[in-house]
C-alpha positions as CSV (number, residue, x, y, z in Angstrom):
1,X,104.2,-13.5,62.3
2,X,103.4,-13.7,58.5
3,X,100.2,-12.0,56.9
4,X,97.4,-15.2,55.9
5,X,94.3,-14.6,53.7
6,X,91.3,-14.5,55.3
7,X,90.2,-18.4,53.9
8,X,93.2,-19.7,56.1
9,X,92.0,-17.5,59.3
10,X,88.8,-18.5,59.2
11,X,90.3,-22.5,58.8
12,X,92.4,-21.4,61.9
13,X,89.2,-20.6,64.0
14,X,88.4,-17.0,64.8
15,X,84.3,-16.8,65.5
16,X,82.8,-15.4,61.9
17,X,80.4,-12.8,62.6
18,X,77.4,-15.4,61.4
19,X,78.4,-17.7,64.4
20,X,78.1,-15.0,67.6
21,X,75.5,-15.3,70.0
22,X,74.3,-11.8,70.3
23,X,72.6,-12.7,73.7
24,X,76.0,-12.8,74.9
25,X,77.5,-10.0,73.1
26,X,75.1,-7.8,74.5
27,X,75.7,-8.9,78.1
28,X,79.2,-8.4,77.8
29,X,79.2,-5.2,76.5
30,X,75.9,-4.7,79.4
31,X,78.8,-5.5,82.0
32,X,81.6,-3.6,80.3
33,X,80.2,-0.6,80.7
34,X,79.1,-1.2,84.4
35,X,82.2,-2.0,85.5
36,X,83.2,1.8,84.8
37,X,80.2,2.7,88.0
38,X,83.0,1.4,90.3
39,X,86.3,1.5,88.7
40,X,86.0,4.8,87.7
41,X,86.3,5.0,91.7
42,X,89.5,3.9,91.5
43,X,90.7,6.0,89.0
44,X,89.8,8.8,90.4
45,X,90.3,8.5,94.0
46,X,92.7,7.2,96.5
47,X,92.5,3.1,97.0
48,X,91.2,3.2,100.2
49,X,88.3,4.7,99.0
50,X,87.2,2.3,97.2
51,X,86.9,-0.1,100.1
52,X,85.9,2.5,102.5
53,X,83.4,5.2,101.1
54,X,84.6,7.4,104.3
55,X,88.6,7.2,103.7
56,X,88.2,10.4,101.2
57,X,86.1,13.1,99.7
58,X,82.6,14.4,100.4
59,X,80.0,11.6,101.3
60,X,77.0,13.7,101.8
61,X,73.7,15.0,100.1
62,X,74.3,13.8,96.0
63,X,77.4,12.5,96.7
64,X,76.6,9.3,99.0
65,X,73.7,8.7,96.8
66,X,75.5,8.1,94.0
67,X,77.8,5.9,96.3
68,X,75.1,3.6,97.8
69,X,73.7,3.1,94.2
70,X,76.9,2.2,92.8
71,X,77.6,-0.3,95.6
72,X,74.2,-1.6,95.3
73,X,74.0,-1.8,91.4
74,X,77.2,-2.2,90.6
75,X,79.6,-3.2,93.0
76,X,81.1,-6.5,92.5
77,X,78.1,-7.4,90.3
78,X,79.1,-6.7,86.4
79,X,83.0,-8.2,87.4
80,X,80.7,-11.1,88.4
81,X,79.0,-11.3,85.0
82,X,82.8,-10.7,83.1
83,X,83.9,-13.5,84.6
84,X,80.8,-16.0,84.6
85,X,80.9,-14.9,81.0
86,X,84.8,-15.7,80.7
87,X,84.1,-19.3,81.6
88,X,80.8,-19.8,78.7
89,X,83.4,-18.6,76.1
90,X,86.0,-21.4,77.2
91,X,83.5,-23.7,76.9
92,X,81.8,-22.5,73.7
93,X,85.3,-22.1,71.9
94,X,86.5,-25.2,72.6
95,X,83.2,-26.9,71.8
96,X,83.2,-25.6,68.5
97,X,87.0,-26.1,67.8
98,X,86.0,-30.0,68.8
99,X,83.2,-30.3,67.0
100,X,84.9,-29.4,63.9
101,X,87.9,-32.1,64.6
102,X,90.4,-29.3,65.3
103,X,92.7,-28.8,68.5
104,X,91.8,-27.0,71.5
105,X,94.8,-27.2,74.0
106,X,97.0,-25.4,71.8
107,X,94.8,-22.4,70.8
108,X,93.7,-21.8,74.4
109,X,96.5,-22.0,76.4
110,X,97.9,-19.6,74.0
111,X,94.9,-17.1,74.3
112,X,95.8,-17.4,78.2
113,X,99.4,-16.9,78.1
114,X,98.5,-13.7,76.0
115,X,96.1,-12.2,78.2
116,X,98.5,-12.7,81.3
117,X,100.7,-10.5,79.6
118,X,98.2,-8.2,78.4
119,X,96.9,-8.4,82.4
120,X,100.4,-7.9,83.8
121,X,101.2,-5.0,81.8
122,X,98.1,-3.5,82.0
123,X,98.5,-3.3,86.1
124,X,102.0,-2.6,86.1
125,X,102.2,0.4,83.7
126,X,98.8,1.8,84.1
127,X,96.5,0.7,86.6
128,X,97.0,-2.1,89.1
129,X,92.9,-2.7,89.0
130,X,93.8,-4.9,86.1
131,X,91.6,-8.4,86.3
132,X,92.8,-9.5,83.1
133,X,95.9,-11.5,85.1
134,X,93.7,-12.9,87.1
135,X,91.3,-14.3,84.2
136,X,94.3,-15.6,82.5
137,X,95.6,-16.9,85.5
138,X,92.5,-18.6,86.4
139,X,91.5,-19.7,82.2
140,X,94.7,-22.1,82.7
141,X,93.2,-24.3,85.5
142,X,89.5,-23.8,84.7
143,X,89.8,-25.6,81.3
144,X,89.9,-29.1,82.8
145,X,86.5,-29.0,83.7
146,X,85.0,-27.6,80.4
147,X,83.4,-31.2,79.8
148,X,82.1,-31.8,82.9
149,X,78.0,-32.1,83.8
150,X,76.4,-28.4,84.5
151,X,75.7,-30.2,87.9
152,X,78.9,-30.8,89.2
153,X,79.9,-27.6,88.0
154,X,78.1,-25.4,89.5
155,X,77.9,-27.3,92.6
156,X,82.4,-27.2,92.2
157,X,82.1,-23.8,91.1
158,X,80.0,-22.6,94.6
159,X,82.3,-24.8,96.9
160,X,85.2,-22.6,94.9
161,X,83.7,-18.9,95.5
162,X,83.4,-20.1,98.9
163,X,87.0,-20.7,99.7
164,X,87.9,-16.9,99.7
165,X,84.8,-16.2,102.0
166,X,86.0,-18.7,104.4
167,X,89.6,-17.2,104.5
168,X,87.9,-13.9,105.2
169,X,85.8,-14.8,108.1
170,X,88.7,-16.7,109.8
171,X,90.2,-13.0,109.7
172,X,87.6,-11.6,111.1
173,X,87.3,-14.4,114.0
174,X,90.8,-14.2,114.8
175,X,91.5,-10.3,114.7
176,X,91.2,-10.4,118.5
177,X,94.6,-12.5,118.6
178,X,96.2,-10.1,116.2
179,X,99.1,-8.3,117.1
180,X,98.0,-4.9,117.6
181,X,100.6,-3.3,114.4
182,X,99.2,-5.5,112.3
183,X,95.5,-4.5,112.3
184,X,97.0,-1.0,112.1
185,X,98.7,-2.0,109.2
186,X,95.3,-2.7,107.5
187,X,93.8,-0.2,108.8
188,X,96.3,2.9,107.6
189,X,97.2,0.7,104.3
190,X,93.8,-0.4,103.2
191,X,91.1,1.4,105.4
192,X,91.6,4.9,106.4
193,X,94.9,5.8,105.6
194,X,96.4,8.8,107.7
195,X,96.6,12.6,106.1
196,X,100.3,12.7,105.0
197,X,99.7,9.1,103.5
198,X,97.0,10.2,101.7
199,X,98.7,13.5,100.2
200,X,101.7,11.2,99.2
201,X,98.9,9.1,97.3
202,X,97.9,12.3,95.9
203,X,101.1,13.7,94.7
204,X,102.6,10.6,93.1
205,X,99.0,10.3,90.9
206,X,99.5,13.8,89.8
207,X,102.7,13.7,89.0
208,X,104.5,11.9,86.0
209,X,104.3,8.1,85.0
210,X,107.5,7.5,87.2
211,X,106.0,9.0,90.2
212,X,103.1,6.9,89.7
213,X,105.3,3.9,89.8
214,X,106.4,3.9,93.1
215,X,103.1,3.3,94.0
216,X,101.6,1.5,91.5
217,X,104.3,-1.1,91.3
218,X,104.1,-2.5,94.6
219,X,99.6,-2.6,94.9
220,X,100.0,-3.8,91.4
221,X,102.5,-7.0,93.0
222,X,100.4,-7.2,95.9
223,X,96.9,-7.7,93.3
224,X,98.8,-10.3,91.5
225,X,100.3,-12.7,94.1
226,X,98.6,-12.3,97.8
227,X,95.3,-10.8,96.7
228,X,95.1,-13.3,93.6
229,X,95.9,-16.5,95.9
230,X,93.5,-15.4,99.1
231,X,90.9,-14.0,96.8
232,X,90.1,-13.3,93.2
233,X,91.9,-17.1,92.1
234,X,88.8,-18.5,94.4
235,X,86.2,-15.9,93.1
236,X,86.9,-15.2,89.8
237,X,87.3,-19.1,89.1
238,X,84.4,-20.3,91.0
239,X,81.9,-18.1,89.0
240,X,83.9,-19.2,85.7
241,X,82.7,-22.7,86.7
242,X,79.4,-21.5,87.1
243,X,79.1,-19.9,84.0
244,X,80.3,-23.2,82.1
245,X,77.5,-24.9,83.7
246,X,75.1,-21.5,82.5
247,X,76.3,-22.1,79.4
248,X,75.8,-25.6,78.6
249,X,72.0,-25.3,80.3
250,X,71.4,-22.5,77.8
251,X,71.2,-19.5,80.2
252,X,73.5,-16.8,77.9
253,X,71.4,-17.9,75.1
254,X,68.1,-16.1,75.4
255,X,67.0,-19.4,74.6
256,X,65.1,-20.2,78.0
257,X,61.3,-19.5,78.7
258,X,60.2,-16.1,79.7
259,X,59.0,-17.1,83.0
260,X,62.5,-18.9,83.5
261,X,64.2,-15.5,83.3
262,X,61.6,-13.6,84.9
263,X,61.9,-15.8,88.3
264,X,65.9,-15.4,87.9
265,X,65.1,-11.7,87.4
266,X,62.7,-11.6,90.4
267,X,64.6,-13.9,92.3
268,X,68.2,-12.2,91.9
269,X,66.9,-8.6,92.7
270,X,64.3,-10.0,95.6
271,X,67.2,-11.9,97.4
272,X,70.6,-9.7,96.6
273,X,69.2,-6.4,97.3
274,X,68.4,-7.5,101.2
275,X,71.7,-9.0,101.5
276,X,73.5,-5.8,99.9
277,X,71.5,-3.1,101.9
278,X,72.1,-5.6,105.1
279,X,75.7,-5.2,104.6
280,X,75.9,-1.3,104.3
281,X,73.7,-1.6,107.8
282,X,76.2,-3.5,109.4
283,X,79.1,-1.5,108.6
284,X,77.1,1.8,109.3
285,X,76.3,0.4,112.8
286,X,79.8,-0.2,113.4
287,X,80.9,3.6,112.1
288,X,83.0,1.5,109.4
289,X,85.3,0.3,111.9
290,X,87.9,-1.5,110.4
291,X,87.7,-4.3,112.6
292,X,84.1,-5.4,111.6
293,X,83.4,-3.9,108.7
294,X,86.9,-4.9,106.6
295,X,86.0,-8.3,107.0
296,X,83.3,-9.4,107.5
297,X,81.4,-6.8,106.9
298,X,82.4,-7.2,102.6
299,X,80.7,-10.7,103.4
300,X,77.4,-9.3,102.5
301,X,78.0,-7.9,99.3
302,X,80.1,-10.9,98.8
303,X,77.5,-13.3,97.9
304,X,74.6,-10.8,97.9
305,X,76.1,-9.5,94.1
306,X,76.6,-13.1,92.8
307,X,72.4,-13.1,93.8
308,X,72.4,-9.6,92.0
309,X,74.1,-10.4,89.2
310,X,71.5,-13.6,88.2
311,X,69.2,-10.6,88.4
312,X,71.0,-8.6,85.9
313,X,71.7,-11.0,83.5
314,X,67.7,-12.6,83.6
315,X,66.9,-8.5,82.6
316,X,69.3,-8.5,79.8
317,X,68.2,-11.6,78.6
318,X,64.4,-11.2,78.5
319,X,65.1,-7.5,76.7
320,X,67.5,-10.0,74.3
321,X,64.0,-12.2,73.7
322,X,62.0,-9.1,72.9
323,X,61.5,-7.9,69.3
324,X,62.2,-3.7,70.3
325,X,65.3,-2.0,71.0
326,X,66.9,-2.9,68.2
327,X,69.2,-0.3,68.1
328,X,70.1,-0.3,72.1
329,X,70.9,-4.4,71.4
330,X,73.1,-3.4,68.3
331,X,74.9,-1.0,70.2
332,X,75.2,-3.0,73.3
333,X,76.8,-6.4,71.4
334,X,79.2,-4.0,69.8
335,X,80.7,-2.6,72.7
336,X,80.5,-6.3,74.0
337,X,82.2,-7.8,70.7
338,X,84.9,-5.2,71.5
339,X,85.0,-5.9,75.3
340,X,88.4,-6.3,75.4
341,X,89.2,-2.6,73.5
342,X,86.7,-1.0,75.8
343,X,87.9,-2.1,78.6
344,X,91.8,-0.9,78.4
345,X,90.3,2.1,76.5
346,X,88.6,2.7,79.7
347,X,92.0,2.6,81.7
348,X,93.7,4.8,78.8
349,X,90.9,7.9,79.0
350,X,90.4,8.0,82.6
351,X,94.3,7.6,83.6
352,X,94.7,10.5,81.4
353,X,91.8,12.5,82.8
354,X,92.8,12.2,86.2
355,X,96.5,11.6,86.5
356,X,99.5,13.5,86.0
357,X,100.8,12.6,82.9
358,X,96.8,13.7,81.4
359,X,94.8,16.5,83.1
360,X,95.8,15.3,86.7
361,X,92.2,15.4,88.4
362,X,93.3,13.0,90.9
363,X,91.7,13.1,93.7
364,X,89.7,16.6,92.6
365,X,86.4,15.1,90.9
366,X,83.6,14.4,93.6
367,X,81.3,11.2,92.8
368,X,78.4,13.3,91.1
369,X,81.3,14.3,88.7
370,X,82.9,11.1,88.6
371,X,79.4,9.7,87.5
372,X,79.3,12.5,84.5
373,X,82.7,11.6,83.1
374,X,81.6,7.9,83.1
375,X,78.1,8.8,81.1
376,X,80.2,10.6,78.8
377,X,82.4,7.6,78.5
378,X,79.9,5.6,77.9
379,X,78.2,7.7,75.2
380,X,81.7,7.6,73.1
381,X,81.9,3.8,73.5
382,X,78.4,3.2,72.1
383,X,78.9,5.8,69.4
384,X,82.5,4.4,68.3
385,X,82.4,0.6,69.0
386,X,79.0,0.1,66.0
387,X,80.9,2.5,63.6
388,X,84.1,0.9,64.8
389,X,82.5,-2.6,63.7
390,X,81.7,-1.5,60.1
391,X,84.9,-1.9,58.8
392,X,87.3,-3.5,61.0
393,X,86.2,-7.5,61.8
394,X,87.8,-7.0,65.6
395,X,88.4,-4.1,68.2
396,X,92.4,-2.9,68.1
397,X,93.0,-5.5,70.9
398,X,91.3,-8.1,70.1
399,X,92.4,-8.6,67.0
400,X,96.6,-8.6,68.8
401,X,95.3,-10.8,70.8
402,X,93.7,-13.1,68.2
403,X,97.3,-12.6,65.9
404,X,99.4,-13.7,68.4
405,X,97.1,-16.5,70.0
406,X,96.5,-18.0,66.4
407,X,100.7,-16.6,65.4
408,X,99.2,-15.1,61.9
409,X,98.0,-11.6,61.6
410,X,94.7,-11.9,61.2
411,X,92.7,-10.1,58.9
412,X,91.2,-6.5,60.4
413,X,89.0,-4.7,57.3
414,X,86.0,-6.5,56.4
415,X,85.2,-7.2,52.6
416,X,82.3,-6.3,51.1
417,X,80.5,-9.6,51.7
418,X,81.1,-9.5,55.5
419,X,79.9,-6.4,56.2
């Protein structure tokens, strides 16, 4: 790559700071901090208890109700907003690149190719949560439809999410004609793994990088291939789908009525929080056994955060249409501008809290404490990411990414006029 002049990038396409939609900038960076309610989870605590609240640590008093808000706030809800935002910016990139007579395939296939190595390293070598695979993965198939009617997309896009929940339930009908080692399988893998599993899980996350990568390696090629084609591939590209057809109906924009995005607020909160609180009622009935609550039991949550999530983003966007919180906005679109920088920073302060080759917490921090690490993470990314912003045009990743999609290095202190 060969340095350019900043006339030549901007000929080459980056998004000036004059053309953002702050709307969207501030959902993003709304959703990139709430995705830190639940993976800090992850981070912190052995994988099974992610799935299963019960599979590790103290779930009483404080504790579970910071684990019943999560899962009703957050869980599965701001990764739902990521990636119905994912799909607006394939669409809003491209349209603009087309508008102005200049290629699109080139540029975005690129961008994807990019991030699936940015994904695949990311779960590899430090966390095998990574979605940015999956995004990549999915950004290569979903930009066929970017000119298609907001109609048949989102009606495409709901058939798509529903594949994965289909596949689901016709585990859960047919666990009866499972062989009985499988469901054990599941159950000691995924569910409630046994003691001495458990304190292996333990030992190799408070060990050294190595030790962590004779676990890591093998969830992180399980995420990639059989959770990506019976799961996320559905999920993650459905909602992408749906958020071309938001897009192009003006939803991201702040630009519909009030009483358009109150009713989506009202609607999204009134319908998703039954459905969520349903779901923890069902699995409670069943003592969270693995055979109903796996399965079909994630069902509720399922399709009751896609209804939570169209509550979320109505919120954000009627706070966008208000004159006030000026500040709070500013803040919020710059942590969302840097979206991509926040969230592997994210993976590069908590690994290092709470595995070996940091502090090595694993598995030590109790949810009330995982939930005061995260506000304080939270507090340094809204501090940084503005101050960040005054001198640099793009966050440290976004602006590899951008060098190597558009194969120029791009630009990174602002001039005087931009800033």
């Amino acid at each position: 790559m060969v340095s350019t002049t900043p006339s030549e990038v901007n000929a080459a396409g980056p998004v000036s700071r004059s053309d953002r939609i702050i709307s969207i900038d501030v959902l993003r960076g709304f959703a990139v901090l709430g995705i830190l309610v639940m993976n800090i989870q992850s981070f912190s605590m052995i994988g099974a208890a992610y799935l299963n609240p019960y599979a590790y640590g103290d779930l009483t008093g404080a504790n579970y109700v910071v684990w019943f808000l999560s899962h009703l706030l957050a869980d599965s809800k701001f990764m739902t907003i990521f990636s119905l935002l994912f799909g607006a910016g394939v669409v809003l990139m491209a349209s603009r690149r087309e508008a102005s007579g200049r290629p699109t395939v080139g540029i975005h296939y690129r961008r994807m190719f990019w991030l699936i190595v940015f994904g695949f390293l990311h779960g590899f070598c430090l966390w095998y949560g990574d979605i940015l695979f999956v995004y990549g993965m999915c950004g290569l198939i979903i930009y066929l439809f970017r000119r298609r009617s907001p109609r048949f997309l989102l009606i495409f896009g709901i058939l798509v999410v529903s594949v994965a929940s289909l596949l689901t339930i016709f585990w859960q009908v047919t666990i009866p004609y499972w062989p009985p080692e499988a469901l054990e399988s599941v159950e000691m893998e995924w569910w409630m793994p046994p003691p001495d599993a458990v304190q292996n899980e333990l030992d190799a996350y408070r060990g050294g990088w190595a030790e962590q990568q004779v676990l890591r390696a093998p969830v992180a090629i399980f995420m990639q291939t059989n959770h990506f084609l019976t799961e996320t591939l559905w999920r993650a590209g459905g909602l992408m789908l749906i958020g071309m057809a938001l897009f192009k109906l003006g939803v991201f924009g702040a630009g519909r009525s009030r009483e358009f995005y109150l009713r989506m607020t009202s609607l999204g909160f009134g319908l998703g929080l039954p459905v969520v609180v349903w779901g923890v009622l069902y699995r409670n009935s069943s003592d969270w056994d693995v055979r109903s609550a796996f399965f079909g039991g994630s069902q509720f949550n399922y399709w009751g955060s896609l209804l939570f999530a169209a509550g979320w983003i109505g919120a954000v966007m009627l706070v966008c249409q208000r004159p006030g919180w000026g500040r709070a906005k500013s803040s919020l679109a710059a942590v969302g501008r840097m979206a991509l920088s926040c969230y592997l920073l994210q993976t590069i302060i908590c690994t290092f809290i709470f595995y070996g080759h940091g502090l090595g917490l694993y598995g030590s921090v109790d949810r009330v404490g995982q939930v005061l690490m995260m506000l304080a993470v939270w507090a340094a990314m809204l501090v940084l990411c503005p101050l960040w912003l005054r001198y640099f045009r793009f966050g440290p990743f976004e602006w590899l990414w951008r060098s190597l999609t558009y194969m120029k290095l791009q630009p990174m202190t602002l001039e005087r006029s931009d800033a």
